[in-house]
N, C-alpha and C positions, 0 to 999 in steps of 0.2 A: 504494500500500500504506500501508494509515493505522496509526497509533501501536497502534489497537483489534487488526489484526489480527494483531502482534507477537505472540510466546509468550514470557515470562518466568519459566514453570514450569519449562523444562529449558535446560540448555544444550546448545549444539552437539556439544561433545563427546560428553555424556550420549545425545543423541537418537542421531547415530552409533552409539554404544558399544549402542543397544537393538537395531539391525539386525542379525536374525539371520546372516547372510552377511557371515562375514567379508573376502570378495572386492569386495562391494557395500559395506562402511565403508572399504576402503582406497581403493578408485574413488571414493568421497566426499573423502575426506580430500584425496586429489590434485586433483580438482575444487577442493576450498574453494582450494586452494593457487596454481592457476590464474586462476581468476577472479578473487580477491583479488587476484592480482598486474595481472589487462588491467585492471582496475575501479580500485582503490585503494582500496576500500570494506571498510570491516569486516563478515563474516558475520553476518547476522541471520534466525532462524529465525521463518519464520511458518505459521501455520493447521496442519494435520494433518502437516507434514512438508518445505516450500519453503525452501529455503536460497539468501535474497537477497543482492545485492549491492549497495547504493545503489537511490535512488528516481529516476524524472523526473515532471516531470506534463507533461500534454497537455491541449490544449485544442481541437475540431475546430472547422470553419468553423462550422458548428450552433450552438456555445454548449457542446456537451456536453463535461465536465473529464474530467479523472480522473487516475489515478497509477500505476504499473506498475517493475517492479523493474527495474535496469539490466541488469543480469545475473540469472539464478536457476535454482534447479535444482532438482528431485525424486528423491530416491535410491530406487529399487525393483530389485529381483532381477532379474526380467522384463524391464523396462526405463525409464532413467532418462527421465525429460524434463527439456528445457533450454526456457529463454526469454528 
């Protein structure tokens, strides 16, 4: 997850605070609280709505890099995803 795909327009708080379901901000809020605590990582919001934990990067036998969040999550009604 590169610096590019950070959000800096809203904060965590704010983005929470727009989901209509207040059920699904308080299962966030307890999330951030959890992973924060296995991770040690400060919350950072990216792309349309992902709420990361720290980065790693990878590198396959190939040559092929990349970067992917330690922890992270997706808050929706329907259903959250985790990674």
């Amino acid at each position: 997850m590169s610096k590019a795909d950070e959000r800096n327009d809203i904060s965590i708080d704010e983005y929470i605070a727009s989901i209509p379901d207040e059920a699904v901000q308080q299962d966030a809020k307890t999330l951030i609280d959890i992973m924060h605590g296995i991770s040690g990582a400060k919350p950072q919001l990216y792309g349309i709505g992902t709420i990361g934990f720290g980065v790693y990067k990878y590198e396959y036998t190939t040559g092929r890099k990349g970067e992917a969040h330690t922890l992270a999550f997706y808050p929706r009604k329907a259903r959250s995803r985790f990674t």
